[in-house]
C-alpha positions in Angstrom: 62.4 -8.9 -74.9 61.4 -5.7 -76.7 59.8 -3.0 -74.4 58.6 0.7 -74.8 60.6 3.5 -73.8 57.2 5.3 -72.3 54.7 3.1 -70.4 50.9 2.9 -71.0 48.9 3.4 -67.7 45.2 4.4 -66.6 45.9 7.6 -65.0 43.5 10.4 -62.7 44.0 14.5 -63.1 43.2 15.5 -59.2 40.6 14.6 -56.3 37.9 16.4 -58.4 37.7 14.2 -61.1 39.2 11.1 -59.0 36.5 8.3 -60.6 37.8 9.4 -64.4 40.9 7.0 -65.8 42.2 8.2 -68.9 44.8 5.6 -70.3 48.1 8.2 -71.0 51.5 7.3 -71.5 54.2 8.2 -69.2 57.8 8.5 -68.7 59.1 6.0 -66.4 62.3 7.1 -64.2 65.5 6.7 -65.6 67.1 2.3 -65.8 69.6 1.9 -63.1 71.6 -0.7 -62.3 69.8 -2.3 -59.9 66.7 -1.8 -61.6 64.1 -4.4 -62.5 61.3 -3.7 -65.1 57.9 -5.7 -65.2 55.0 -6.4 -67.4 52.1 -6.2 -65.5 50.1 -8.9 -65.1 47.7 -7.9 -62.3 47.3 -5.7 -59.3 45.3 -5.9 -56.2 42.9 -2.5 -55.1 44.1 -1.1 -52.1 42.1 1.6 -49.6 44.8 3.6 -50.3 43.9 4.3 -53.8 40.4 5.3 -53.0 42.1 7.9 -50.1 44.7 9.4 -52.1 42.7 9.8 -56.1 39.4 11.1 -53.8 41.9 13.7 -52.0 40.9 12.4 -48.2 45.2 12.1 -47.7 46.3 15.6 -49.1 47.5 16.8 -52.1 49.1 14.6 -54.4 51.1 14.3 -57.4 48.5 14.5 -60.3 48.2 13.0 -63.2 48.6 9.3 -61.2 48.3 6.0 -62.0 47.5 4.4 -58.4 47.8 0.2 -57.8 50.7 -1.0 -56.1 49.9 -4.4 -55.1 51.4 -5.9 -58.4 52.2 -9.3 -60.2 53.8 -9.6 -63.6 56.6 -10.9 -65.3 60.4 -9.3 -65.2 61.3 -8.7 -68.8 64.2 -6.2 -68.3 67.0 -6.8 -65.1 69.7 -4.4 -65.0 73.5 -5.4 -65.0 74.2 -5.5 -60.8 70.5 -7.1 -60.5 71.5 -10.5 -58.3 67.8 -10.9 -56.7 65.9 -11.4 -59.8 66.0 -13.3 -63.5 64.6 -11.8 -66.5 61.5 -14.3 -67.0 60.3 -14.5 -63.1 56.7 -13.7 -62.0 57.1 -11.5 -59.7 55.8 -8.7 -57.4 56.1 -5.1 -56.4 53.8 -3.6 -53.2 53.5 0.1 -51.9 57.1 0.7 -51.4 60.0 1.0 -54.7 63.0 2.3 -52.7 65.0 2.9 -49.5 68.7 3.8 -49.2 69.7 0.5 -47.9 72.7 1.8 -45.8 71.1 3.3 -43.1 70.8 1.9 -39.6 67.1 0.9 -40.5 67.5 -0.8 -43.7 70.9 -2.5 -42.2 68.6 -4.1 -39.5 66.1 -5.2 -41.8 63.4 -2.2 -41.2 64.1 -0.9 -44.6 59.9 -0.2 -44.3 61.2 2.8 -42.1 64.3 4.0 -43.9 64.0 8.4 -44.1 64.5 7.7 -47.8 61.8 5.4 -49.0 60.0 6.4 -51.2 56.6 4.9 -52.6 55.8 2.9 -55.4 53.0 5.7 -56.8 53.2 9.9 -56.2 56.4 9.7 -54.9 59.0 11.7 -56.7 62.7 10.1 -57.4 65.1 12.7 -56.5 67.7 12.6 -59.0 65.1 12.9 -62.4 62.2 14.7 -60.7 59.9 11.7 -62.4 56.9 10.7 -60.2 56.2 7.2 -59.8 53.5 5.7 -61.4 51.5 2.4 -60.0 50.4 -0.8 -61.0 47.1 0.5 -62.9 49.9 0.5 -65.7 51.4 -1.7 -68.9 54.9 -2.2 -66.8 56.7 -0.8 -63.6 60.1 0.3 -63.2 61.7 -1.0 -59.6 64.5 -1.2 -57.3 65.5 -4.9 -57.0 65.4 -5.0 -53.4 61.7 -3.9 -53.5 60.5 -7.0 -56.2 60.0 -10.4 -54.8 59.8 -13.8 -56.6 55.9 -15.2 -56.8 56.2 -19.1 -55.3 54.9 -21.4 -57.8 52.3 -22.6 -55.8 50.6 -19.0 -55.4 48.2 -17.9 -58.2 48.9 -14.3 -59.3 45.4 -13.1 -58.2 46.4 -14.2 -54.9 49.4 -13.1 -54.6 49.1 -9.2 -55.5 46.8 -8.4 -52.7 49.0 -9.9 -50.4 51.4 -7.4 -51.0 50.2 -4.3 -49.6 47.1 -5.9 -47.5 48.4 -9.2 -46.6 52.2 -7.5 -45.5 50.4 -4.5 -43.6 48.6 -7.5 -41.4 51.5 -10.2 -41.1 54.9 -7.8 -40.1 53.2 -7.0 -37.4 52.2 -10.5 -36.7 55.3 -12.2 -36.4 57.5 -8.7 -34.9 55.0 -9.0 -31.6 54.8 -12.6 -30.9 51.7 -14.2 -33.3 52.0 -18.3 -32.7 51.0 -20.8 -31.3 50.1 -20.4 -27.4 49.0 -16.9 -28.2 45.1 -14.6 -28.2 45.6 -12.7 -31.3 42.3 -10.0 -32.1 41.9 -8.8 -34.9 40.0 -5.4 -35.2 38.2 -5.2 -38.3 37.2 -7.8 -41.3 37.7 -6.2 -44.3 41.0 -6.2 -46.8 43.6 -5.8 -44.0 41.7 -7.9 -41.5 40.8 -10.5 -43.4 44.6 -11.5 -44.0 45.1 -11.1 -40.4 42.7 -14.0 -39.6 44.1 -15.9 -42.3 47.8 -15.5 -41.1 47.5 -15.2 -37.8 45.9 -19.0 -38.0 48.5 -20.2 -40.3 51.5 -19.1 -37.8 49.5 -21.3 -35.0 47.7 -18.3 -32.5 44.4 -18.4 -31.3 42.6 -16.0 -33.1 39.5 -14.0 -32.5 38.0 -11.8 -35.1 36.5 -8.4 -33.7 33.8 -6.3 -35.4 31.2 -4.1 -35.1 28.5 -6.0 -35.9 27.8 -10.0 -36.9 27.2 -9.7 -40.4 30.6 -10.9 -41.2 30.9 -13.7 -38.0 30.2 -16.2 -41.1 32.4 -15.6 -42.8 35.1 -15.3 -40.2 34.8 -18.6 -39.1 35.5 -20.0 -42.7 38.7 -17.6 -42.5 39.5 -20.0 -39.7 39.0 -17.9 -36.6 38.7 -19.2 -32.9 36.4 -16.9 -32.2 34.0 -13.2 -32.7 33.1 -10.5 -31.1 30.5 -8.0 -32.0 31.3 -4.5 -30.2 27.7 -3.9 -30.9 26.4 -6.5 -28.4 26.3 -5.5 -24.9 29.0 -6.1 -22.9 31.1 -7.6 -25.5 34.7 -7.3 -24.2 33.6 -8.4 -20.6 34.6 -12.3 -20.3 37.7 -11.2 -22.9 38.8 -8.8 -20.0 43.1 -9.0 -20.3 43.1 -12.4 -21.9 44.7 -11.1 -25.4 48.4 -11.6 -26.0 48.1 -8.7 -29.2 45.7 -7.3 -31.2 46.2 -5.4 -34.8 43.4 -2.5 -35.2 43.2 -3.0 -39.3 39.7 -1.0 -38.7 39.3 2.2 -41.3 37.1 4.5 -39.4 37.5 5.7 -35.9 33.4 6.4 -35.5 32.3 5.3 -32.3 35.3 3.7 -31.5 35.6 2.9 -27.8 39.4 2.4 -27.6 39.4 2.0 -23.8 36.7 -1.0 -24.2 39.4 -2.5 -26.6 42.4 -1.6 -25.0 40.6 -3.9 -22.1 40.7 -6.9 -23.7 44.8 -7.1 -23.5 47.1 -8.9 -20.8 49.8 -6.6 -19.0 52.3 -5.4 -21.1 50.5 -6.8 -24.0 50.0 -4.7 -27.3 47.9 -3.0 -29.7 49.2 -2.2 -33.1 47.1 0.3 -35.5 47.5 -0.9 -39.3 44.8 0.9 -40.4 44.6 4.6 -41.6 41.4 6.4 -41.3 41.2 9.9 -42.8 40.6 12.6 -40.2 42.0 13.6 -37.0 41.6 10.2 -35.3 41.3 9.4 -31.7 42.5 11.0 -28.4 44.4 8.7 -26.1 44.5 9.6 -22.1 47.5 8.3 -20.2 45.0 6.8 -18.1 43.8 4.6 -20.6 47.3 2.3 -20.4 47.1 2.7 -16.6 44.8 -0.6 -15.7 46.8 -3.3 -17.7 49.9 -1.5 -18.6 49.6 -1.6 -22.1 51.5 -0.9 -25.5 50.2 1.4 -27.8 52.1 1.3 -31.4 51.7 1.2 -35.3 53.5 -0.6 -38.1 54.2 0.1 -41.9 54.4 -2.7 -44.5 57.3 -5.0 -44.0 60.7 -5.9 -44.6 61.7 -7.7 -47.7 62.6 -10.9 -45.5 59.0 -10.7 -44.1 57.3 -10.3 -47.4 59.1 -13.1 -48.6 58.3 -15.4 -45.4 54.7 -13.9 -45.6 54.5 -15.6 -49.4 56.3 -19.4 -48.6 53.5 -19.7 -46.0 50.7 -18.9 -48.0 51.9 -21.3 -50.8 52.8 -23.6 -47.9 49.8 -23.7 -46.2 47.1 -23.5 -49.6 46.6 -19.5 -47.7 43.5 -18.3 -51.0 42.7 -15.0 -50.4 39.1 -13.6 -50.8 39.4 -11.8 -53.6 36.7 -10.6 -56.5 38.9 -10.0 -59.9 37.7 -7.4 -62.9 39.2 -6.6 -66.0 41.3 -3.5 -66.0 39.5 -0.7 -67.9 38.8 2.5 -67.0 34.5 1.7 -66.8 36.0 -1.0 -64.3 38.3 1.1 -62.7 36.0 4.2 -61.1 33.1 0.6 -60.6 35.8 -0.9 -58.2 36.8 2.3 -56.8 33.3 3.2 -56.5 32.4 -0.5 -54.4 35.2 0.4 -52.4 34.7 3.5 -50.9 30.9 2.1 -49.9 33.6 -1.0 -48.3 30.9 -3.2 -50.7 34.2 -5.8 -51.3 35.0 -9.0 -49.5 37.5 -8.7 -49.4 39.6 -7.4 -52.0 39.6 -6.6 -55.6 42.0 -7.4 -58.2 42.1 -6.3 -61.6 43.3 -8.5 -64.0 43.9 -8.8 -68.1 45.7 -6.1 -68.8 46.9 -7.7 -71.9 43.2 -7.2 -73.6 44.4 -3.1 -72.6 48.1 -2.7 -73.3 49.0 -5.2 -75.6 50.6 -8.6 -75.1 
């Protein structure tokens, strides 16, 4: 199939100007071997787009298209590609590369390999090229780093899942999620919301925990056991070391009483921060571990073995995520961005028919 050279993508200058897309064409990084290219299709909106275009994670490599919670279709595999068919609908999420022959990618945490590099603003090292996301006519990927789309899953479904829904179920299965287990799940918004969702479907009892009960409702349809409001007085005090793990997918460390939280787990049990507020975060006292014993960690996406586990069980088990879908354009674009910074989703957005923007 015939394919550009340069890709088309909506793309923002720098923080100050971080709600204006301008569609520009851009110079993907040189074909490799083991590279896979892909008509877009569809990508999810992730938090992380919002925190790097508005400048709340640092500097960044400007002009950038953001997205990387993709679906599209593989139009271009190169000659030692053995993981993907030209033809497949496939995915891409927030991570394009790691060196896979490291101790880390050998052991299948490829997630934490000291090469990886990011499917937007990272720079490849041997062209000096920045990567551009999935706001974009194609992407260019490492084949390890693009998964096959089960039949069963609609695209729409499926992109959000790949940043959001990974970021939420690695964690899940590494510490224990199933059935016999309390599983909490701090915060009910993009992250969280797949974290009820999967830690049902792998069999736990789950309990949804948020600040207030204006999304209880809609928790319960998610399929949770359970809510807590940390608003409500005494909230934590008949959950008091009854929880097996919890995953903190909150996005703001305001107010946040870790130690009430921290309460709520079993000896030896664990809490695992997904989430990543801007600022300087929280302090933790060695004496907040002392009453229960507790494990105190974080996690980063997921291996490609997890992401494609994470995927046969939400076509297995008819997993729909909540997700509101608007046409890519860049009027769209800074609307979405603009609802998501106010955290006015539930739970994600996904912008779809890029076609109408870049051509079929």
């Amino acid at each position: 199939m015939p394919y550009p050279e340069n890709f088309a993508g909506f793309q923002v200058n720098g923080p100050e100007t971080w709600l204006e897309f301008n569609k520009n064409e851009f110079q993907p990084k040189p074909f490799g071997d083991y590279d896979v290219d892909i008509k877009i299709e569809c990508c999810g909106v992730c938090g992380s787009d919002v925190h790097t275009l508005s400048g709340g994670w640092g500097e960044q490599n400007f002009p950038l298209a953001v997205g990387h919670e993709i679906v599209g279709k593989a139009i271009r595999v190169g000659p030692k590609v053995s993981l993907i068919k030209e033809g497949q609908r496939v995915g891409v999420g927030a991570q394009s590369y790691s060196c896979l022959e490291c101790r880390q990618c050998k052991n299948e945490n490829e997630t934490y390999c000291t090469k990886q590099l990011d499917t937007y603003g990272a720079i490849w090292p041997d062209s000096g090229i920045v990567s551009q996301g999935g706001y974009s006519s194609h992407v260019r990927t490492h084949e390890h780093w693009v998964f096959p789309i089960p039949d069963a899953l609609p695209s729409t479904d499926a992109a959000p899942m790949l940043c959001a829904g990974l970021t939420a179920y690695s964690p899940l299965v590494r510490n224990g999620c199933g059935p016999g287990k309390k599983v909490g799940i701090v915060g009910l918004g993009g992250i969280g919301h797949f974290g009820v969702l999967f830690a049902k479907a792998l069999g736990a009892e789950v309990w949804a925990i948020s600040r207030s009960h204006a999304k209880e409702a809609d928790a319960f349809k998610m399929g949770a056991d359970g809510f807590l409001a940390t608003a409500d007085k005494d909230w934590n005090k008949a959950h008091l070391m009854t929880f097996d793990l919890i995953i903190n997918t909150a996005n703001s460390f305001e107010d946040f009483d870790l130690d009430a939280y921290l309460s709520l787990l079993d000896v030896h049990a664990k809490w695992v921060s997904v989430g990543l507020p801007e600022g300087d975060g929280i302090k933790v006292r060695n004496q907040t571990f002392l009453s229960n014993g507790c494990f105190f960690g974080s996690s980063h996406l997921g291996s490609r073995r997890e992401t494609l586990e994470m995927l046969q069980l939400a076509a297995d088990k008819g997993i729909k995520t909540w997700v509101e879908e608007f046409p890519i354009s860049d009027k769209n674009l800074a609307e979405v961005m603009t609802k998501l910074k106010k955290n006015d989703v539930r739970y994600r957005f996904c912008m779809t028919n890029y076609d109408e923007q870049f051509g079929a």
